[in-house]
MARRO-842303 format. One record per residue (C-alpha): residue in three letters; y, x, z. Coordinates in steps of 0.001 Angstrom, whole numbers, plus 524288, in hexadecimal, padded with zeros to 5 digits. Each point is the difference from the previous one (the first is absolute). Last residue first. Example, Ala and Ser with C-alpha at 12.3 -4.5 7.8 and 13.67 -1.06 7.14 Angstrom:
// residues 2
REC  type      Y      X      Z
REC   Ser  7FBDC  83566  81BE4
REC   Ala  7F290  7FAA6  80294
//
This chain:
// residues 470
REC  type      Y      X      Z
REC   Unk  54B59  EE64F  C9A76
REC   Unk  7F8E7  7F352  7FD91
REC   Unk  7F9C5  80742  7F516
REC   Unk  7F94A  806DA  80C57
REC   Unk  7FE3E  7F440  8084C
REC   Unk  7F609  7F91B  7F4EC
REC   Unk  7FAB1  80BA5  7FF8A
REC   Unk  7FB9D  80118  80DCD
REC   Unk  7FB2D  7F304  80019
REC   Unk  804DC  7F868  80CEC
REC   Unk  7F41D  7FDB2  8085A
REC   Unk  807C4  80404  80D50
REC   Unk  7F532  80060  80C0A
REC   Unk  804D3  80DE8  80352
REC   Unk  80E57  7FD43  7FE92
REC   Unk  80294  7FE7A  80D5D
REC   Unk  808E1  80C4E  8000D
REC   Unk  80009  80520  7F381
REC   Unk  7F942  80DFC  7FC68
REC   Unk  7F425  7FA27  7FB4B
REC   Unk  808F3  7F879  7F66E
REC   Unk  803A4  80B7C  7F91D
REC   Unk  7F284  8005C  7F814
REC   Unk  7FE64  80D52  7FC08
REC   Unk  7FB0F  802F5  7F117
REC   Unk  8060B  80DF8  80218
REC   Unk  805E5  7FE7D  7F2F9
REC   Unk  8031F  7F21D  8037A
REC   Unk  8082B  8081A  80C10
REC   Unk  80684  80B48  7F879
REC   Unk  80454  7F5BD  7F5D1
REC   Unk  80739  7F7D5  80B01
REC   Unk  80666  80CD7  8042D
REC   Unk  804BA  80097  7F219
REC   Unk  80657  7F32A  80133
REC   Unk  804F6  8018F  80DB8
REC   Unk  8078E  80DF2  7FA7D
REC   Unk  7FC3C  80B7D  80A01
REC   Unk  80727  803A2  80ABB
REC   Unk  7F186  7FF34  8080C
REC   Unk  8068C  7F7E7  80AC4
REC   Unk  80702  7FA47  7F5D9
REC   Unk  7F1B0  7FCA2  7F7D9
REC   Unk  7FB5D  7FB6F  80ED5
REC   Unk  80B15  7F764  804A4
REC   Unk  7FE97  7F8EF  7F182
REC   Unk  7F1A4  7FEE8  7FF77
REC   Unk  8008B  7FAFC  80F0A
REC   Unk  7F188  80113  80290
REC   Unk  8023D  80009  81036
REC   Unk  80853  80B9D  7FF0A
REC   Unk  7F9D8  8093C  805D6
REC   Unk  7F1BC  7FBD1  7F8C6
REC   Unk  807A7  80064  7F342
REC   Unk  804DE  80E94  8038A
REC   Unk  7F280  803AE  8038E
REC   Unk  7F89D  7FAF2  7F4A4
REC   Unk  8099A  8034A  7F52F
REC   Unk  7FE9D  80F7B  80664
REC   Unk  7F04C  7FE2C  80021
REC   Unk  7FFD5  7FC76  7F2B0
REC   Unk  808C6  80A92  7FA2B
REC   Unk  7F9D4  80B19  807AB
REC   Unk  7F248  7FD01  7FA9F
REC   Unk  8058C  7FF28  7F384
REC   Unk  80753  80C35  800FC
REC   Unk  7F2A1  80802  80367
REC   Unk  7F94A  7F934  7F588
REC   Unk  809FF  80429  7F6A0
REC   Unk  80113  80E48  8048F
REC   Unk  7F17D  800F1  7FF67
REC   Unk  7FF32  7FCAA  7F1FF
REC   Unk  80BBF  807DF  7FC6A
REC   Unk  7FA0E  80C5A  80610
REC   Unk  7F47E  7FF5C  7FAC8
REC   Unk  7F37E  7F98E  808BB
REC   Unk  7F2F6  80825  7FE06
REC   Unk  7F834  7F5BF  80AAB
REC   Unk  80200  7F3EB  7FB80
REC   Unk  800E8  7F7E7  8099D
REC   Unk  7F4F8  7F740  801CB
REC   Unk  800F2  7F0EC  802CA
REC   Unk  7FE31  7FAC9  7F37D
REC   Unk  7F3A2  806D8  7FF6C
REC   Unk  7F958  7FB39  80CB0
REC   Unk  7F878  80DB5  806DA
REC   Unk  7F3C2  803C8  7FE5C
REC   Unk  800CB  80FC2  80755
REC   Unk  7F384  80547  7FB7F
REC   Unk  80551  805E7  7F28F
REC   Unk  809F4  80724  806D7
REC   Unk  7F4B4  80785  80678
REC   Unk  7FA01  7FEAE  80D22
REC   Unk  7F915  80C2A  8035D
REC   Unk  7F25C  80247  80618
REC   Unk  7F84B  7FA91  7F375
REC   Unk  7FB24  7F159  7FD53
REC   Unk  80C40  7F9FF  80338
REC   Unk  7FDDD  7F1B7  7FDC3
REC   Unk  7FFD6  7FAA9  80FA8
REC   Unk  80AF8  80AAA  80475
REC   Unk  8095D  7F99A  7F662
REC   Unk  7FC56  7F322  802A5
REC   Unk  80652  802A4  80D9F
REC   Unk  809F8  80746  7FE6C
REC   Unk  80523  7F480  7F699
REC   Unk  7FDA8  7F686  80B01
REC   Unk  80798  8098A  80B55
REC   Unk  80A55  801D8  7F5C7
REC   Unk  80225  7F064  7FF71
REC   Unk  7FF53  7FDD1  80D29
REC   Unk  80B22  80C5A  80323
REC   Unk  808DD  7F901  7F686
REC   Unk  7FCA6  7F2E0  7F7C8
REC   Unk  80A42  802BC  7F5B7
REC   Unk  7FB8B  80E69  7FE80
REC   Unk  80A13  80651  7F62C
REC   Unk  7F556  8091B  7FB2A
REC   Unk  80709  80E93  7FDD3
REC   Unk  7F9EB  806F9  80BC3
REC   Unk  7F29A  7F884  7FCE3
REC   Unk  7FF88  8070F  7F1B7
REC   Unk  80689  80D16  80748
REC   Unk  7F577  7FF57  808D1
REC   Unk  7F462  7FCE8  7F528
REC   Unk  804FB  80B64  7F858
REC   Unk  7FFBD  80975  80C4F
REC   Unk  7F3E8  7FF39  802B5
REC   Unk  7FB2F  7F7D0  80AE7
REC   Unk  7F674  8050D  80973
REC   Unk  7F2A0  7FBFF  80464
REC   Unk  7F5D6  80360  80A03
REC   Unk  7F4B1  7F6B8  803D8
REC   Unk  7FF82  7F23D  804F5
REC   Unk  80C0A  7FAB0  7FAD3
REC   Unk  80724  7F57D  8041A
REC   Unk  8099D  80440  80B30
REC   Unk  80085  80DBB  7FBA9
REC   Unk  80511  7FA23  7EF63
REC   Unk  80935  7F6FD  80AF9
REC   Unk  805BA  80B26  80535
REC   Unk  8004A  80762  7F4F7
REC   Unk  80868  7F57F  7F980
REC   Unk  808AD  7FDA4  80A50
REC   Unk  8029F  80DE0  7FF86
REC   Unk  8035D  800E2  7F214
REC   Unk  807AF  7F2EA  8011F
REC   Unk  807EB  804CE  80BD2
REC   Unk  80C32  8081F  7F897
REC   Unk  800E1  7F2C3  7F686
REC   Unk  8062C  7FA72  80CA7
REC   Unk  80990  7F60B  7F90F
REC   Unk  7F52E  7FAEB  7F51E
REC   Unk  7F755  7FD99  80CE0
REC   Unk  809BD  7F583  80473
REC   Unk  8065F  800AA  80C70
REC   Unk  7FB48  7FA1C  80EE2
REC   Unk  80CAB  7FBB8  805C3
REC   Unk  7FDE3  7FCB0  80CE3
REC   Unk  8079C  7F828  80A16
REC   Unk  80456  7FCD0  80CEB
REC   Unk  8070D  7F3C1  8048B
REC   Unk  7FC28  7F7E9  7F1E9
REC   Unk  7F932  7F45A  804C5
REC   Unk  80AB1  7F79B  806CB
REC   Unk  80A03  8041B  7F50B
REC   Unk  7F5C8  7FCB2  7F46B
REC   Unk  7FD55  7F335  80850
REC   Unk  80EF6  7FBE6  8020F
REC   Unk  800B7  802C9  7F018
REC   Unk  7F634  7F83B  7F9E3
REC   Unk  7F567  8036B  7F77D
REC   Unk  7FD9D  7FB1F  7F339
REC   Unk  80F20  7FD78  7FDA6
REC   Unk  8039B  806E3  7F358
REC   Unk  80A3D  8096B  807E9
REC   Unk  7F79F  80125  80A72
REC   Unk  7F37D  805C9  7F8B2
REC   Unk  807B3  80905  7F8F8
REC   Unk  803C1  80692  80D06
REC   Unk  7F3F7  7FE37  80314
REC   Unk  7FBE9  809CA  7F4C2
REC   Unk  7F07E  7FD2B  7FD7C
REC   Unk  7F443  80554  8059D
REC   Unk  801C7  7FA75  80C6D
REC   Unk  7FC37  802B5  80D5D
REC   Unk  7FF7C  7FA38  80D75
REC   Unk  7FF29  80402  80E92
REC   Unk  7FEB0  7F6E9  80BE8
REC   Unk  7FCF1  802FB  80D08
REC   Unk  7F773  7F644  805FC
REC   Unk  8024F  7FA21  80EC0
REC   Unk  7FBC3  7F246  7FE14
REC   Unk  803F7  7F3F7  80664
REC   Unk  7FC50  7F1D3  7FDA6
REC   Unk  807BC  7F2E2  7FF1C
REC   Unk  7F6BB  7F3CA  8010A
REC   Unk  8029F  7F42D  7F6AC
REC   Unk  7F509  803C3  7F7D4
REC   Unk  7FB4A  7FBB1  7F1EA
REC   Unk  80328  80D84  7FADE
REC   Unk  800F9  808A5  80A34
REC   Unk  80BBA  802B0  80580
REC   Unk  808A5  80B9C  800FB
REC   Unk  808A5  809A7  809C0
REC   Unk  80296  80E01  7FFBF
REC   Unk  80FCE  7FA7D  80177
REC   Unk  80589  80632  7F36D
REC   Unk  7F4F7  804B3  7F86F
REC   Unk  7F693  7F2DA  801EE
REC   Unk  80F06  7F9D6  7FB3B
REC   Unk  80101  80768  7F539
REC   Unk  7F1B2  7FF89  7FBC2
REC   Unk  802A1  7F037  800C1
REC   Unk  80A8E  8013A  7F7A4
REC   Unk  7F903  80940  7F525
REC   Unk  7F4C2  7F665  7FF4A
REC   Unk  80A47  7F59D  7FB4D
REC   Unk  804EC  809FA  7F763
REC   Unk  7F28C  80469  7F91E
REC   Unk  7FBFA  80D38  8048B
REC   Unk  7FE94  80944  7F2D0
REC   Unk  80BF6  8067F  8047C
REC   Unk  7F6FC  80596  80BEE
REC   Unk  7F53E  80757  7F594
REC   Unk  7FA30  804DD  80ADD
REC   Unk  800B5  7FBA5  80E7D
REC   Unk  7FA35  8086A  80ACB
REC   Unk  7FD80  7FB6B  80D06
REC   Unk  7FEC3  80940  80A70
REC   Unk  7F9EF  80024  80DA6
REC   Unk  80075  7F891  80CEA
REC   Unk  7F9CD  7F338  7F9E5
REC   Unk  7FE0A  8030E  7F118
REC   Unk  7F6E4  7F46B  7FF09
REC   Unk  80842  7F7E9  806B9
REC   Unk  80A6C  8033C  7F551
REC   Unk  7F42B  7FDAF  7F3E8
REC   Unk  7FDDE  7F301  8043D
REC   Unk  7F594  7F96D  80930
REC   Unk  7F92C  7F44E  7FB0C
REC   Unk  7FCF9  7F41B  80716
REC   Unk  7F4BC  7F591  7FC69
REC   Unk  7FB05  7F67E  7F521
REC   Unk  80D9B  8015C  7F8EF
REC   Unk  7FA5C  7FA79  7F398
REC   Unk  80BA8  7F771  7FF62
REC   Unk  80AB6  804A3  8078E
REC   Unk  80622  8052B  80B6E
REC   Unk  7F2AC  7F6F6  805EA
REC   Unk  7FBB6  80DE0  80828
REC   Unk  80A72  80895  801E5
REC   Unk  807DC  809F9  7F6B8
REC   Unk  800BC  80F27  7FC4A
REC   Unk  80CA0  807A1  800B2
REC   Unk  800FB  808B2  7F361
REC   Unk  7F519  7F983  7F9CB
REC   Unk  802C7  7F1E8  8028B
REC   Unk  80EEE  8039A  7FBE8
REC   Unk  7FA5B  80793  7F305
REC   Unk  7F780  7F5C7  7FD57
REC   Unk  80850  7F661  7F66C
REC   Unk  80611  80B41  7F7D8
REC   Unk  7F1C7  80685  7FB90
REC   Unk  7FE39  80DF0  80823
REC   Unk  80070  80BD5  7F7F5
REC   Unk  80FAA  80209  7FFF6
REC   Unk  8000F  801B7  80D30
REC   Unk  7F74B  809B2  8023B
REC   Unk  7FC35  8014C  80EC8
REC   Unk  7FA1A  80B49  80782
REC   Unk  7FC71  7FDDE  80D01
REC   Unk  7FF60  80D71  8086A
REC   Unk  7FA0D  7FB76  80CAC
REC   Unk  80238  806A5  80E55
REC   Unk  7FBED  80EF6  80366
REC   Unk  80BC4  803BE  7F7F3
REC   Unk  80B96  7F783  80723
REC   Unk  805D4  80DB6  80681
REC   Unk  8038F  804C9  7F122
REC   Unk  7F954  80839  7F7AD
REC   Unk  7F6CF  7F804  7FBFA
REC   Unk  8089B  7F75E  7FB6B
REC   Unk  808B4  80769  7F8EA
REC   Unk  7F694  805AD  7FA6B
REC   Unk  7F9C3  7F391  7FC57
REC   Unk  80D58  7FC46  7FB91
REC   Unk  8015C  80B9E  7F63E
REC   Unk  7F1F7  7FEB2  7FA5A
REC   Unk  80488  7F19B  7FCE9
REC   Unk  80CDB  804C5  7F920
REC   Unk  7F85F  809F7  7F792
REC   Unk  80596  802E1  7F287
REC   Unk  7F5B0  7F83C  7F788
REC   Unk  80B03  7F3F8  7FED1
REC   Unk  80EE2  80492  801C5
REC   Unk  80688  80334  80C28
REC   Unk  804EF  7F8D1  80BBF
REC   Unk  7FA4F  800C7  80E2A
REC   Unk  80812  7F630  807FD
REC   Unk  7FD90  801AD  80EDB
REC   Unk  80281  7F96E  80BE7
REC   Unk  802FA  805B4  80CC5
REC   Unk  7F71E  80406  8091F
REC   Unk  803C9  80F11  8036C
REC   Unk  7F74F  80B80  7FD7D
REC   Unk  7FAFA  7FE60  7F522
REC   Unk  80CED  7FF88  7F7F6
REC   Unk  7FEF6  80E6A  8058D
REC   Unk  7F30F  8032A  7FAC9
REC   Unk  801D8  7FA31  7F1E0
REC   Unk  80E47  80540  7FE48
REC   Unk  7FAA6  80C86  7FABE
REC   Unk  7F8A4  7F84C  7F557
REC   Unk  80DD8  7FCAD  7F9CD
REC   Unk  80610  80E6F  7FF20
REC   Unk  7F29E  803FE  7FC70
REC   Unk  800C0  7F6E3  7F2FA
REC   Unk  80E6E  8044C  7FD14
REC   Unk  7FE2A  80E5A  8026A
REC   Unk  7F473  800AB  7F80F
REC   Unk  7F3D0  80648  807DA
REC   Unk  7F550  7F5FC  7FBC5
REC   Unk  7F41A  7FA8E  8073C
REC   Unk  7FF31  7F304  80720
REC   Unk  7F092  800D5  7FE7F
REC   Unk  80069  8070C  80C0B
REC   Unk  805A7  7F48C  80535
REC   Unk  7F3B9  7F876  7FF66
REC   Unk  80000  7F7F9  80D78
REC   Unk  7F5F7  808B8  806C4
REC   Unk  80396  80C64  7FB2A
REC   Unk  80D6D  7FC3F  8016C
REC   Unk  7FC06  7FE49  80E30
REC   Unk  7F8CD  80A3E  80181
REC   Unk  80A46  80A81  7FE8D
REC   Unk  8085D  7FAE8  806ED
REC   Unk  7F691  7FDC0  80D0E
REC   Unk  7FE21  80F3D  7FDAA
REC   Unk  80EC0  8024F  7FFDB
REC   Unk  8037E  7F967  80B10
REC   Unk  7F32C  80619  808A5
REC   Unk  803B6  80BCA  7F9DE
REC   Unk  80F16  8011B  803AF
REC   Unk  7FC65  7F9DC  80BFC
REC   Unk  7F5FB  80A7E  80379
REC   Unk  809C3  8090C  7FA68
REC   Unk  80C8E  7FB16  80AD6
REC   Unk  7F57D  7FF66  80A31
REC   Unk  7F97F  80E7E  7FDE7
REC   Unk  80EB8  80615  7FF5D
REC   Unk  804BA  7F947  80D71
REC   Unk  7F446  804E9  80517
REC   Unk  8019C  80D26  7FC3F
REC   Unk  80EAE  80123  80636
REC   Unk  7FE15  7FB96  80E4F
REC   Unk  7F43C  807A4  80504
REC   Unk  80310  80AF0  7F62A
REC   Unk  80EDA  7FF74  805CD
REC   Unk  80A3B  80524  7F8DD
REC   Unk  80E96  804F1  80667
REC   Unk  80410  7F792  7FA3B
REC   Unk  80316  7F29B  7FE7C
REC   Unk  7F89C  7F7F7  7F61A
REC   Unk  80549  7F37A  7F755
REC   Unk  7F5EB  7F51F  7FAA0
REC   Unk  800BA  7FA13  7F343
REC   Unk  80C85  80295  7FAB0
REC   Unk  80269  7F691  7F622
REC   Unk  8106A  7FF5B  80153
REC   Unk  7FE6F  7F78E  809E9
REC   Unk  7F8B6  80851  807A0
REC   Unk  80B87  80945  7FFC5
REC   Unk  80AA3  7F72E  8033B
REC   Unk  7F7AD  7FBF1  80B99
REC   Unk  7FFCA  80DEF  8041D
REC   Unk  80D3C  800FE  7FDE8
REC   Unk  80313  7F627  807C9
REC   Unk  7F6D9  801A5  80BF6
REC   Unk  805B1  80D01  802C7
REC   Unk  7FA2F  80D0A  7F816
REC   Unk  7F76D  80988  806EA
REC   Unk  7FC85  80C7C  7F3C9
REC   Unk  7F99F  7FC01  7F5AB
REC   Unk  7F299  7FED2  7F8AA
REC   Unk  7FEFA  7F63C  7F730
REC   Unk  7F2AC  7F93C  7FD99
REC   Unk  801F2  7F899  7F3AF
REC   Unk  7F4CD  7F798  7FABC
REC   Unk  7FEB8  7FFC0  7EFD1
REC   Unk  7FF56  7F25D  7FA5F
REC   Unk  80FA5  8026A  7F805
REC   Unk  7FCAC  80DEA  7FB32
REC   Unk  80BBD  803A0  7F6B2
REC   Unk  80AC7  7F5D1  80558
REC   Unk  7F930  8031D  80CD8
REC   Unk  802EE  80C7F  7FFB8
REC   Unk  80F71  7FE48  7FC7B
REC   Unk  80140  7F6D4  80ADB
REC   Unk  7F805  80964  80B73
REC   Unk  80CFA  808B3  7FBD6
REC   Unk  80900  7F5B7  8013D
REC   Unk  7FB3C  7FDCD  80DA0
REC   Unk  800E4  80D7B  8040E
REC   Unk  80CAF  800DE  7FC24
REC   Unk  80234  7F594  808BD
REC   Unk  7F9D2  8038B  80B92
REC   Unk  806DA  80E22  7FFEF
REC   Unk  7F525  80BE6  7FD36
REC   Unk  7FDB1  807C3  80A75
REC   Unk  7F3A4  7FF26  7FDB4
REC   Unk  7FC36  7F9FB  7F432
REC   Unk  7F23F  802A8  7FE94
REC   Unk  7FA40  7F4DB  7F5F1
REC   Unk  7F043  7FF36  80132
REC   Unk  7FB35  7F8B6  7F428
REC   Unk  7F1E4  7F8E4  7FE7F
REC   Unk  7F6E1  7FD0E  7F62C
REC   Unk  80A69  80727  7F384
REC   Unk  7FED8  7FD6F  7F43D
REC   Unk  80124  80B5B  7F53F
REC   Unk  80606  7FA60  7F55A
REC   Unk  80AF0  7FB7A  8050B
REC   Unk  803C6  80DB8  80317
REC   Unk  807DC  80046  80BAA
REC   Unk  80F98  802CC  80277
REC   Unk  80938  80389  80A39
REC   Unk  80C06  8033C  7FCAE
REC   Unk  8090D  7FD3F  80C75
REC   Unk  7F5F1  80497  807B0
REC   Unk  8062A  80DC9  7FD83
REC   Unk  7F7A5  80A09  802E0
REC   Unk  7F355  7F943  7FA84
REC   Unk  7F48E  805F1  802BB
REC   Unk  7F281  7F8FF  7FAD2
REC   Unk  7F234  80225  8085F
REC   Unk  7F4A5  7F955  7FB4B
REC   Unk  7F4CE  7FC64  807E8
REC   Unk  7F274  7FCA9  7FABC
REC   Unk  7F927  80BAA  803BD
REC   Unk  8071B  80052  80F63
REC   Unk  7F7F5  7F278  80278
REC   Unk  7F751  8050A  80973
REC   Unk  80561  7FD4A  80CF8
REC   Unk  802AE  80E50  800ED
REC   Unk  806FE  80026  7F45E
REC   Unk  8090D  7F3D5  802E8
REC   Unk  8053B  80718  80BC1
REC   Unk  8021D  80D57  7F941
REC   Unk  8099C  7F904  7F595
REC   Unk  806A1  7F700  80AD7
REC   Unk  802AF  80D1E  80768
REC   Unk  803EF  807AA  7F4DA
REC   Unk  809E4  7F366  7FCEA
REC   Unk  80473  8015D  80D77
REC   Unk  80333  80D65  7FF10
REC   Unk  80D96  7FE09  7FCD1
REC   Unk  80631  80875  7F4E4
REC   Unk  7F913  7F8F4  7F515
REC   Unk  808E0  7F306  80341
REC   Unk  7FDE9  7F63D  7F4C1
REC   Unk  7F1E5  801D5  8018E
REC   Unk  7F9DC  7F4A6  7F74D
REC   Unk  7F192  80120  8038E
REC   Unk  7F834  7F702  7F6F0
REC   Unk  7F1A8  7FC01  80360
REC   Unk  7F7FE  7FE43  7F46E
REC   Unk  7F453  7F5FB  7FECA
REC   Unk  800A5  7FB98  7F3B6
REC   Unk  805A3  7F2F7  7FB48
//
């Protein structure tokens, strides 16, 4: 953000906005103020570009609620930036209305040094202190590495701070290598439980028969080699945040006991008759489709509900191709100790690379790139990646049509089975296509419908067996 002060005059023929002008040169901050006229406040606009540090909005005489529309449009443009409007006496409701449409403190003329400049230092002290404790935060819990400017990965790590805010529970979805963990320490450490622990848990590392001594410890004699008590991993997290990965890897008597720590902040040791507390917030991830998960039955449905209040959607790399360059060249800055580019063979090479394993994956490549390049650029020839994974990179026109309708295919089958529970003959209608050929579309696909089922998870019936069965 740079430090310009915005003058929005929408009344040139007063004085007061001379008067504000002169006032903020003598205190020595005339250099970074820009004055912008608009006649009719109706049509007000800002560059988004050029950010502004602070805005002062002269209405006078404009009405309360014009006035509040107005501070609406700029904060569609500028959301952070503090408001100081400048207007003439208003009664208690329209000054209300007015701060509660983001003003952020109103001023009465005629102007006051003694009364106006310290209004201005507070609101940019706060703006500085807010955006310096910001600004080392992600430094501190690796959100700079959260790079990318897609719409539909910014539109996800703009929820960080404000899920921050509040102490509900989480669930971070989004494909392995695309940064669910780096999402919950932000959210985290943004959030007024940062100076207490961060415990990390994954799920689907911890062996069946230890995940309920892990997640809430036991007492001495729970069983044999029990030599003494053992805290778990929720009194560990006392007053901060417990974060559970892989959550559909929980097996369901695990899952019940989760519920009920979720529903009442209560659990017992194992081995112990004595009901603790703890004050954790909760968040969890998954790298596969819960919504898959329910149908088949590895996670059940009162805990998906309980767990998924507020959520994140962390997409694939393949659906931000924009960010690859950039991810690249941050990670070629990260692990290189001198200067290197990429030319523009090895981008288009890593542009076209399908990258199952995401941001983790690129970071790896990046990587072993930067430890065999012998010159100051990396070349196409640098960039190792698995054969059968690479896109060719000189698609025609058929070719890429074909994948493209593939793609499309698959996901379409997927979505209408999913709606209707993996009801072939609800879906193919739903599709107005013929059951039969619908049927081909899905052993095409090589899907198994039983995912779809409810309770069918556990189902060993051979999927061919169920297809000449058809």
């Amino acid at each position: 953000m740079s430090n310009t002060l915005v003058l929005i005059d929408c009344n040139p023929q007063d004085s007061t906005g001379e008067q504000l002008e002169s006032m903020l040169a003598s205190a020595g901050v005339g250099d970074q103020l820009r004055r912008e006229i608009f006649v009719d406040p109706g049509h007000v606009g800002l560059d988004r570009d050029n950010q502004s540090s602070l805005i002062f909005l002269l209405l006078l005489p404009v009405h309360a609620e014009s006035g509040g529309a107005l501070i609406q449009s700029i904060k569609k443009e500028q959301p952070d930036v503090p408001i100081i409007v400048v207007v003439d006496e208003l009664g208690p409701v329209d000054t209300l209305e007015l701060l509660r449409k983001g003003a952020s403190d109103l001023i009465t003329p005629p102007l006051k040094v003694s009364d106006t400049l310290p209004r201005v230092w507070r609101l940019l002290e706060q703006l500085e202190r807010r955006t310096s404790t910001i600004r080392n935060l992600m430094e501190r819990v690796g959100l700079k590495s959260l790079v990318g400017q897609s719409p539909n990965f910014l539109a996800e790590i703009k929820k960080i701070p404000l899920i921050a805010r509040c102490d509900s529970r989480v669930l971070i979805c989004g494909e392995t290598g695309t940064g669910k963990e780096m999402c919950a320490r932000a959210v985290h450490y943004l959030s007024p439980r940062k100076s207490r622990p961060f415990v990390p848990v994954n799920c689907g590392a911890i062996p069946t028969e230890l995940v309920e001594n892990e997640l809430f410890g036991h007492d001495r004699g729970a069983f044999t080699g029990a030599n003494s008590s053992k805290p778990g991993l929720i009194q560990e997290a006392e007053g901060g945040t417990l974060f559970l990965d892989e959550i559909d890897s929980l097996p369901p008597m695990s899952q019940v006991k989760l519920l009920r720590f979720l529903q009442e902040k209560e659990y017992r040791r194992l081995g112990s008759s004595k009901v603790r507390q703890a004050d954790v917030r909760v968040l969890a991830a998954s790298n596969a489709p819960l919504e898959v998960a329910l149908r088949s039955g590895r996670i059940r449905q009162d805990l998906y509900y309980r767990l998924n209040v507020l959520s994140i959607t962390l997409p694939p790399l393949r659906e931000r191709r924009a960010d690859i360059a950039t991810l690249a060249q941050h990670f070629v800055s990260k692990f290189a100790d001198r200067l290197i580019r990429i030319s523009p063979q090895a981008r288009q090479k890593l542009t076209f690379y399908d990258w199952p394993g995401n941001v983790r994956e690129l970071e790896h490549a990046i990587e072993r790139a930067v430890m065999f390049c012998e010159t100051s650029t990396i070349e196409q020839a640098d960039i190792v990646l698995p054969a059968t994974e690479t896109r060719q990179q000189e698609e025609t026109f058929q070719e890429a049509k074909a994948r493209v309708v593939e793609q499309f295919e698959k996901e379409y089958i997927q979505n209408l089975l999913l709606s209707h529970q993996g009801n072939i003959s609800k879906a193919a209608q739903a599709a107005n296509k013929n059951r039969r050929a619908f049927w081909e579309l899905i052993r095409k696909h090589q899907m198994d419908v039983r995912v779809f089922k409810p309770g069918r998870g556990s189902s060993r019936m051979n999927t061919d067996q169920d297809i000449s069965s058809r």
